[in-house]
C-alpha positions as CSV (number, residue, x, y, z in Angstrom):
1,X,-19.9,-3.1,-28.6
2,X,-19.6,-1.3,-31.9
3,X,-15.9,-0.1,-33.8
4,X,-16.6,2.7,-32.9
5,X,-16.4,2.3,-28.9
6,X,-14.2,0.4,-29.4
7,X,-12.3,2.3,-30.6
8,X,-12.7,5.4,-27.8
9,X,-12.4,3.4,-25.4
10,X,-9.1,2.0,-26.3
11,X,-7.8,5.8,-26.6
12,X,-10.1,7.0,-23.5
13,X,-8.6,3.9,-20.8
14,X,-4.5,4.3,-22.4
15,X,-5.0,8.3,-20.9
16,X,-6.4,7.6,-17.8
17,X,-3.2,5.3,-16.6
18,X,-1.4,8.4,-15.9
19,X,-3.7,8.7,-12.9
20,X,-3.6,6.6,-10.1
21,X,-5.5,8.6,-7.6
22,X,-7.8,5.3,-7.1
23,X,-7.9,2.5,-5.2
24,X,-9.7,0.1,-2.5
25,X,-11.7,2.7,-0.8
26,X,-13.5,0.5,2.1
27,X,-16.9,1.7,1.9
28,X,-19.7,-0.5,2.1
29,X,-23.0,0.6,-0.2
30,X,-25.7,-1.9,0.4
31,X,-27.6,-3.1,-2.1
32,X,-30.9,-1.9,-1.9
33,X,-32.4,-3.6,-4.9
34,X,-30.9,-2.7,-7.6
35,X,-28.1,-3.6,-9.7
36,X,-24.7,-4.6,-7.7
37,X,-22.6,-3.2,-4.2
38,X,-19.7,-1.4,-3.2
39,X,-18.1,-4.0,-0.9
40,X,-14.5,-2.4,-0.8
41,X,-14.2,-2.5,-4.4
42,X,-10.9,-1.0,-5.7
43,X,-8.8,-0.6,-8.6
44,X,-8.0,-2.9,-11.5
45,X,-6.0,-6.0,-9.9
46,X,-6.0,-4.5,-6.9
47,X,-6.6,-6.4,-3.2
48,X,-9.0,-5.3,-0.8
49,X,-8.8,-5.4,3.2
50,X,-11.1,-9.4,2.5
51,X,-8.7,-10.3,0.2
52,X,-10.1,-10.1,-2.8
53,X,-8.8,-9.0,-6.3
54,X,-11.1,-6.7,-7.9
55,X,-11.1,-4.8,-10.7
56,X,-12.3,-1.0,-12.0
57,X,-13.2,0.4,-15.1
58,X,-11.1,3.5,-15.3
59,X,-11.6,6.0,-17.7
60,X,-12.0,9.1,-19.5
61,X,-14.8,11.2,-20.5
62,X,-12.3,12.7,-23.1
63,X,-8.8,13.4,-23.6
64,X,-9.4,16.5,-25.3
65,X,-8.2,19.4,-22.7
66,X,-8.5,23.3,-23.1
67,X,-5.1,23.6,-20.7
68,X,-1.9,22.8,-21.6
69,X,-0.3,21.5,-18.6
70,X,3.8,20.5,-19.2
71,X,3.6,17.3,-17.5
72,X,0.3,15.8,-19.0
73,X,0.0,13.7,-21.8
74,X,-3.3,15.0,-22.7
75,X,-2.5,18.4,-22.9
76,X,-4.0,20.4,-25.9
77,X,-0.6,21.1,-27.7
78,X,0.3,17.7,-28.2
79,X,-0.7,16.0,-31.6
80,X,-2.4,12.4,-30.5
81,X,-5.7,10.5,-31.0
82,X,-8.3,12.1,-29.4
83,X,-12.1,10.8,-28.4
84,X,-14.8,12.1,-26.6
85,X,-17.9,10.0,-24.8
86,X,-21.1,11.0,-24.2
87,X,-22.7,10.5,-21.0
88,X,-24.9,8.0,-22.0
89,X,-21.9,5.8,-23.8
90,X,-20.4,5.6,-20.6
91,X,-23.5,4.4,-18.3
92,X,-23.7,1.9,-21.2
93,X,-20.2,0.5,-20.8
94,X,-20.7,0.7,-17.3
95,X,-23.3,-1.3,-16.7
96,X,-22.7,-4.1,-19.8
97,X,-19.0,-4.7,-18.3
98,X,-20.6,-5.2,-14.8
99,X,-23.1,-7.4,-16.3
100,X,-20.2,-9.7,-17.7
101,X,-18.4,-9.4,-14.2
102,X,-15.5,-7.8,-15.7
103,X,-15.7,-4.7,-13.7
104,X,-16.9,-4.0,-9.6
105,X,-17.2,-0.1,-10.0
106,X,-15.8,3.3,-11.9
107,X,-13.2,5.6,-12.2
108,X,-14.5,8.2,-14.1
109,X,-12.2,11.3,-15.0
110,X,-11.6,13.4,-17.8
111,X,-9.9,16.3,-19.7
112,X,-11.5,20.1,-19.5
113,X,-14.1,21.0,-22.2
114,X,-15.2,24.0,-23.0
115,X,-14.9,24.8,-19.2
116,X,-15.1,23.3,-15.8
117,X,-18.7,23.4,-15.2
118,X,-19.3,21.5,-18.3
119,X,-17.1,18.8,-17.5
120,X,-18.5,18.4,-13.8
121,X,-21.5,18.1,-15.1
122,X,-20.9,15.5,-17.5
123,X,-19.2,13.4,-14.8
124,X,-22.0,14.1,-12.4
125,X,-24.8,13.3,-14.6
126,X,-22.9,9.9,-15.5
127,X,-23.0,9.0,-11.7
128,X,-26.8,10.3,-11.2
129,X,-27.8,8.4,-14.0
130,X,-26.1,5.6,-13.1
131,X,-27.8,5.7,-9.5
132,X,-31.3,6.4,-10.4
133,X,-32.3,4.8,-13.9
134,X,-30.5,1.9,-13.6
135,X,-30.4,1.1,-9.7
136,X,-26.8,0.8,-9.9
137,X,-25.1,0.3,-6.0
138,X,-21.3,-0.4,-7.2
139,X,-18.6,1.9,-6.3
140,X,-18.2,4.6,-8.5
141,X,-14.8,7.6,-8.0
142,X,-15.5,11.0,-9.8
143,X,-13.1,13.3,-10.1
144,X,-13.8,16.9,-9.3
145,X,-13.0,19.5,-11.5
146,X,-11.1,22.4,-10.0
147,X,-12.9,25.7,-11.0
148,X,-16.7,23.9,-10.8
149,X,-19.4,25.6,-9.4
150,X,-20.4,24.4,-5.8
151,X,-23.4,23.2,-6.6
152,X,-22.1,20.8,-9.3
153,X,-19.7,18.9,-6.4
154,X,-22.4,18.5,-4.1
155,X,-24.9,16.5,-6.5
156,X,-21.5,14.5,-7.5
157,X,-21.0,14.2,-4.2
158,X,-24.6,12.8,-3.6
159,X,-24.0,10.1,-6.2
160,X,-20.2,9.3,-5.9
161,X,-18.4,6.9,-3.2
162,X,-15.4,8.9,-3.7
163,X,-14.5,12.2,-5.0
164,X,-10.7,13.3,-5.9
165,X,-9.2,16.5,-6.6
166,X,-5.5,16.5,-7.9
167,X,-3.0,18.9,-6.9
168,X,-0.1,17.3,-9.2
169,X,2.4,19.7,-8.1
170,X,3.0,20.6,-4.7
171,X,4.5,23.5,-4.7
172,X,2.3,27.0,-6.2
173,X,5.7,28.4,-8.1
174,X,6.3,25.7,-9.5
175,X,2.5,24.8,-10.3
176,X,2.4,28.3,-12.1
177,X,5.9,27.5,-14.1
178,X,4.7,23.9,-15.3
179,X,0.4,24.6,-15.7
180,X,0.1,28.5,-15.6
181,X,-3.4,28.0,-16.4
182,X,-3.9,26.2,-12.8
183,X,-3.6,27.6,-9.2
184,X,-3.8,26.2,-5.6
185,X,-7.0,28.4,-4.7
186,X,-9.0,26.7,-7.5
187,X,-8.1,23.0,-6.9
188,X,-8.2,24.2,-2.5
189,X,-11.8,25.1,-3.0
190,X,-13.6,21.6,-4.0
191,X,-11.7,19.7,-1.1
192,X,-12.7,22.1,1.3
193,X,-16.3,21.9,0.2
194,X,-16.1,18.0,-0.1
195,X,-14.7,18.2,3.7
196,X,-17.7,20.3,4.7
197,X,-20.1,18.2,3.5
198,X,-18.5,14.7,4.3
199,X,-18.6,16.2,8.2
200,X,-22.3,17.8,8.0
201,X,-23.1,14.4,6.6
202,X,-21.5,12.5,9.6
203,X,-22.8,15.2,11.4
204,X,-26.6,14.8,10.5
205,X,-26.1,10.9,10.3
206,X,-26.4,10.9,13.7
207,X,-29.9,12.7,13.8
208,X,-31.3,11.6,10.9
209,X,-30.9,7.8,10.0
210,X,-31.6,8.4,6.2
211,X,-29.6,11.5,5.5
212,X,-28.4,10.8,2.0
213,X,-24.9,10.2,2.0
214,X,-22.2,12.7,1.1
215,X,-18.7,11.0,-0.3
216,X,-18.7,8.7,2.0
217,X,-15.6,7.2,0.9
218,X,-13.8,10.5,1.3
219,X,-11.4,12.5,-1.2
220,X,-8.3,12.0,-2.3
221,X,-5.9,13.4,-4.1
222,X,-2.4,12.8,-6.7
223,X,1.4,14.3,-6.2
224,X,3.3,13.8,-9.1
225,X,6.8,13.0,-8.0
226,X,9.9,14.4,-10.1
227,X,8.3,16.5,-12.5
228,X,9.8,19.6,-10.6
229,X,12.4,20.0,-7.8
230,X,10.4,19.6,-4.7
231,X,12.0,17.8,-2.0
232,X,11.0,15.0,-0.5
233,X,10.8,17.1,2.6
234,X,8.5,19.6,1.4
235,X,6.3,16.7,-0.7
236,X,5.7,14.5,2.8
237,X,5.2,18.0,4.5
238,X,2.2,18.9,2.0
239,X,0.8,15.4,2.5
240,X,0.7,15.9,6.2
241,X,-1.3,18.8,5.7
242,X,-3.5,17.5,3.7
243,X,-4.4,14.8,6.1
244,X,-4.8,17.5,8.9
245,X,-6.7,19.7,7.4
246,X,-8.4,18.5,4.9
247,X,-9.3,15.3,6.3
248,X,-7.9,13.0,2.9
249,X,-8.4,9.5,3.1
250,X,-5.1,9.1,0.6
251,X,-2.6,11.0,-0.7
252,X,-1.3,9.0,-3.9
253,X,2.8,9.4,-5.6
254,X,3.0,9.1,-9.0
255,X,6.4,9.1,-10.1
256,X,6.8,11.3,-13.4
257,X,7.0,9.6,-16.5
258,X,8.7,11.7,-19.5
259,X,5.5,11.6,-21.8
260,X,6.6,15.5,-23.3
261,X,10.6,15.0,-24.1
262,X,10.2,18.7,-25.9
263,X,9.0,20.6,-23.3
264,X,12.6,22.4,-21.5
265,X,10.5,23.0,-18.2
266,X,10.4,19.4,-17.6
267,X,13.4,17.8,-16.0
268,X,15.6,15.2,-18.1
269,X,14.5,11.9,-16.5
270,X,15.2,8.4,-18.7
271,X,13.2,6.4,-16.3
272,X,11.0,7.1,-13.4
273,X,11.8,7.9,-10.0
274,X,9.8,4.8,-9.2
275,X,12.4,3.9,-6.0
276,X,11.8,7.5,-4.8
277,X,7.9,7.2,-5.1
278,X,8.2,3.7,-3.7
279,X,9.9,5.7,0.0
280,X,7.0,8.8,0.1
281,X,4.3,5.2,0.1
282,X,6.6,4.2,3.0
283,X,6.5,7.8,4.9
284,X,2.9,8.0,4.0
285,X,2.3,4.8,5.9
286,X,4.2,5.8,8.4
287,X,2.0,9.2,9.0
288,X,-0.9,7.4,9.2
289,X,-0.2,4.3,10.6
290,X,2.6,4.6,13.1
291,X,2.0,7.8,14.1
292,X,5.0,9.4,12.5
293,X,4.8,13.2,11.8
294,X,6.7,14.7,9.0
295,X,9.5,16.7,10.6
296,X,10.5,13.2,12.3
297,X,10.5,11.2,8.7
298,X,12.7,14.6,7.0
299,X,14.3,17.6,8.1
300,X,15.2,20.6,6.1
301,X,18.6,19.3,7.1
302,X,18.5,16.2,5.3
303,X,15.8,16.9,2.8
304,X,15.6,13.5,0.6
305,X,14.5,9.8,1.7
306,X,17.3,7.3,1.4
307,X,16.9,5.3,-1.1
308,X,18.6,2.3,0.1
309,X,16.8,1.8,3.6
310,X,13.3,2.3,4.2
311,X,12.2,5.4,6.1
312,X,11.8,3.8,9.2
313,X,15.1,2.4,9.4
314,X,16.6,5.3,8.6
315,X,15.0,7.5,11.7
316,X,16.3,4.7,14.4
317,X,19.4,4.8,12.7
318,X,19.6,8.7,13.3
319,X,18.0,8.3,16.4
320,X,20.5,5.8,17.8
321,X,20.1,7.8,21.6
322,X,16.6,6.4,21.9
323,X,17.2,2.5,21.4
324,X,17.6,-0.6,22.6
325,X,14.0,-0.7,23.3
326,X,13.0,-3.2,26.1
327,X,10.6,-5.0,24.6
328,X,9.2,-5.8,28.3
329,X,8.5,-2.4,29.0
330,X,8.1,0.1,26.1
331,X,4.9,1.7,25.6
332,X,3.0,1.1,22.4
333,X,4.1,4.2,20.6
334,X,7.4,3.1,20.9
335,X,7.0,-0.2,20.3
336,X,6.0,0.7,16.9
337,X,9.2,3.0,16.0
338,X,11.2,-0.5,16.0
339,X,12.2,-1.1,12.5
340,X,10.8,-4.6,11.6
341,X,7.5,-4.2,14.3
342,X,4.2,-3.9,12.7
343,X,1.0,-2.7,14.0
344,X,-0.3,-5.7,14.6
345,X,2.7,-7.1,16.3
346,X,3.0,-4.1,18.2
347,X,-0.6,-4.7,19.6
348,X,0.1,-8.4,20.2
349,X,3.4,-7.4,22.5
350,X,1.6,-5.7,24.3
351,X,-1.1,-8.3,25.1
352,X,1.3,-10.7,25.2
353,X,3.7,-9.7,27.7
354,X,0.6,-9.1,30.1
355,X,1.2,-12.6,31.2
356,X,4.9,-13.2,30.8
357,X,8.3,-12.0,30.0
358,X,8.5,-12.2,26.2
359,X,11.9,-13.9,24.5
360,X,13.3,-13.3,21.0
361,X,11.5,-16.8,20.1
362,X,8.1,-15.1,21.3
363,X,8.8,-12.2,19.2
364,X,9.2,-14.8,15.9
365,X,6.3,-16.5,16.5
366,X,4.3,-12.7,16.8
367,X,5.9,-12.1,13.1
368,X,8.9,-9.3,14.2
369,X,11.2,-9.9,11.6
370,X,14.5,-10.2,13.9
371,X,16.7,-9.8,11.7
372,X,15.9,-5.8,11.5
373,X,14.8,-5.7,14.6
374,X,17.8,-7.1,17.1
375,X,19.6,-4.1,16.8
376,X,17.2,-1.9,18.2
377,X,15.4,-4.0,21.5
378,X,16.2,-5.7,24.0
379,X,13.9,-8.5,25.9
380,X,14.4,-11.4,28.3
381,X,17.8,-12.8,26.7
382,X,18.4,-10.4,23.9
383,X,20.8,-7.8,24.7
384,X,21.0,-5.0,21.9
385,X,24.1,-3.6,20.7
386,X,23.0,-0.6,19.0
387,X,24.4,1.7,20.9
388,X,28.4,-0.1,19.9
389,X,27.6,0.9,16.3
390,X,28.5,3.8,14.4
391,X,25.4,4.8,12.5
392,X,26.9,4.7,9.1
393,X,28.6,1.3,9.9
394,X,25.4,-0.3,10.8
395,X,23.5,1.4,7.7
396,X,26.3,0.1,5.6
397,X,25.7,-3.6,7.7
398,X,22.4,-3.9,7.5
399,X,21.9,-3.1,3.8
400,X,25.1,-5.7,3.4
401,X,22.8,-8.3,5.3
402,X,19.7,-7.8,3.3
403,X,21.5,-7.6,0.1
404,X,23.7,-11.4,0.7
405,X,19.8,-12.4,1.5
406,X,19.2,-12.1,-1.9
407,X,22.6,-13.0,-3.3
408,X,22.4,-16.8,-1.4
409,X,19.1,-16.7,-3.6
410,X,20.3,-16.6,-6.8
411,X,19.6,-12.6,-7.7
412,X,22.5,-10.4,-8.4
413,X,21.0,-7.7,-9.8
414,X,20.5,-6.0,-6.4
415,X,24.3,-6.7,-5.7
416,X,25.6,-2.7,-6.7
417,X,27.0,-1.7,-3.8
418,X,30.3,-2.4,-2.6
419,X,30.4,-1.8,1.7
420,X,34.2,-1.5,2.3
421,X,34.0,1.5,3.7
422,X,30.8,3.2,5.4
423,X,28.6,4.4,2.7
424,X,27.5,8.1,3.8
425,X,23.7,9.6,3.4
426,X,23.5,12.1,0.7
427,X,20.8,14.3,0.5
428,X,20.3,14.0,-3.1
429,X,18.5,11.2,-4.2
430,X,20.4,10.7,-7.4
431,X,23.4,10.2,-5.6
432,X,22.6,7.0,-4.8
433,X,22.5,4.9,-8.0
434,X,25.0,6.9,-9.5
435,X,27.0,3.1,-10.2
């Protein structure tokens, strides 16, 4: 690799952290003679369903942008390096880093030149080239450009495992205050076409054995948490949506980071709101795999996650009236709405109790963590006592519990809260840590 590459990649890979919109995908492209496979590859240092730790190499086309977004640290006003690639440097880089197994698969993305179009098609002909001159079967993520003709996603599409389109603020006023150059219709119109075509896909799959594939990784897309005053309400709310409608396979959180001090539109933030992004993962896990919906996680009543429980803590705690659970005799779907019960332990209760009453020992050795758990079931000699508790007294206890955990451990840091009294749920986030 010459100075020069060097050099742009350097500037080209520092931009592209800002976007996490990328991660183990779990598709499966066989190898069909060329060069590598897309066994559920994922991001840099990041685990896989097998196991494994494998690594990306995620970059940008350029960093030089024709919009000048508030939030984005590439935007054109702002006075930093800037570097461009061709499309023929980056199949290069591609293929010699896979060579030298320091890379499993792509993350292509870049800044807008010139115009959309342009810019899809240099990310597209990156992939194609990739694909058929040098046989190359890794995973590869594209991101597609709001504003791009048609045409241009579906040849991406043909090449890609995964295409992403970001919406980065969820709100349209607010996405018009902070990137006037930017609108929901535009960045709408690629997922719904990537939809389309991932179902005709599936669709003619099952005619046609060798239908070339579409995406099949799915779309995804990024939320950029803090940046304006959403709540986390309407954020979790837009997610849901998305899933619905638009059939994503994630919805990522990116907590804002102040990269543009100057710009007044932005909020004031020292740090980020990386506790607040770390409880939307939560809810999002929640939605997909516990079969949560939004309006159960937030109300327009209590708008904001607490950020000292997890959200599924929080709704049994507000939902007192529907615990103890008997372990015994719950269906599955509530099973699963018992703070410290997993999927998979869910599943296994219900196998296991098939052939016997199941005891609070039964429930350790499945993996329910009973120390979150007692106060909301009750099986063959556990009697719950949720119902005795005032729901801020056994927020306020629980949190106490978890929190000497870690004191008897030797860490003090997460001793900030003092539990005299019964500490109340605001609705505003930064209520919270205010001590």
């Amino acid at each position: 690799m010459n100075e020069t590459i060097l050099n742009k990649l350097k500037i080209l890979a520092d931009a592209a952290k800002y976007d996490v919109s990328c991660a183990s995908s779990g598709n499966k492209r066989p190898n069909t003679g060329g060069l590598g496979n897309a066994l559920a590859p994922g991001i840099c240092h990041s685990f896989t369903d097998d196991g494994r730790c494998i690594s990306l190499l995620k970059i940008l086309m350029t960093n030089y942008c024709i919009y000048d977004c508030a939030y984005c640290v590439n935007r054109r006003s702002n006075d930093r390096p800037r570097a461009t690639m061709t499309v023929q440097e980056v199949v290069d880089l591609t293929i010699g880093f896979y060579r030298r197994n320091y890379i499993e698969g792509l993350f292509l993305s870049s800044g807008i030149i010139k115009n959309a179009d342009y810019t899809m098609e240099r990310l597209m002909l990156v992939a194609r080239k990739l694909r058929t001159e040098e046989r190359y079967n890794g995973y590869i993520h594209l991101k597609a450009i709001p504003g791009a003709s048609p045409e241009l996603i579906k040849q991406a599409g043909l090449f890609a495992d995964r295409l992403s389109v970001n919406i980065e603020i969820p709100t349209e006023q607010q996405l018009q205050l902070l990137a006037p150059e930017k609108d929901f219709p535009s960045v709408l119109q690629p997922m719904n076409q990537i939809r389309t075509g991932i179902q005709l896909y599936k669709e003619e799959r099952k005619k046609y054995q060798h239908t070339q594939r579409f995406t099949p990784a799915g779309q995804s897309t990024q939320l950029i948490v803090g940046a304006s005053p959403e709540s986390d309400q309407q954020i979790l709310s837009l997610a849901s949506g998305l899933y619905d409608q638009q059939k994503l396979k994630r919805v990522y959180y990116s907590g804002y980071l102040p990269v543009n001090d100057y710009d007044k539109r932005l909020p004031a933030l020292k740090i980020p709101p990386l506790v607040r992004e770390n409880r939307l993962y939560q809810s999002d896990w929640l939605m997909r795999f516990y079969h949560f919906q939004a309006d159960e996680i937030l109300s327009p009543e209590q708008p904001f996650l607490d950020l000292e429980i997890d959200p599924k803590l929080a709704y049994a705690i507000r939902n007192l009236h529907l615990f103890p659970v008997d372990i015994n005799r719950a269906d599955y779907e509530m099973i699963l709405r018992v703070p410290g019960i997993g999927v998979q332990s869910a599943k296994m209760i219900v196998d296991a109790r098939r052939f016997r009453r199941l005891t609070s020992l039964h429930l350790k050795k499945i993996g329910v963590v009973m120390k979150r758990a007692q106060y909301f079931i009750t099986c063959n000699e556990l009697a719950a006592h949720s119902r005795d508790w005032d729901p801020f007294v056994l927020r306020s206890h629980i949190i106490h519990e978890s929190q000497s955990k870690y004191r008897k451990a030797g860490d003090t840091q997460l001793s900030l809260f003092h539990f005299s009294k019964p500490a109340k749920i605001t609705s505003q986030p930064s209520m919270l840590f205010k001590h």
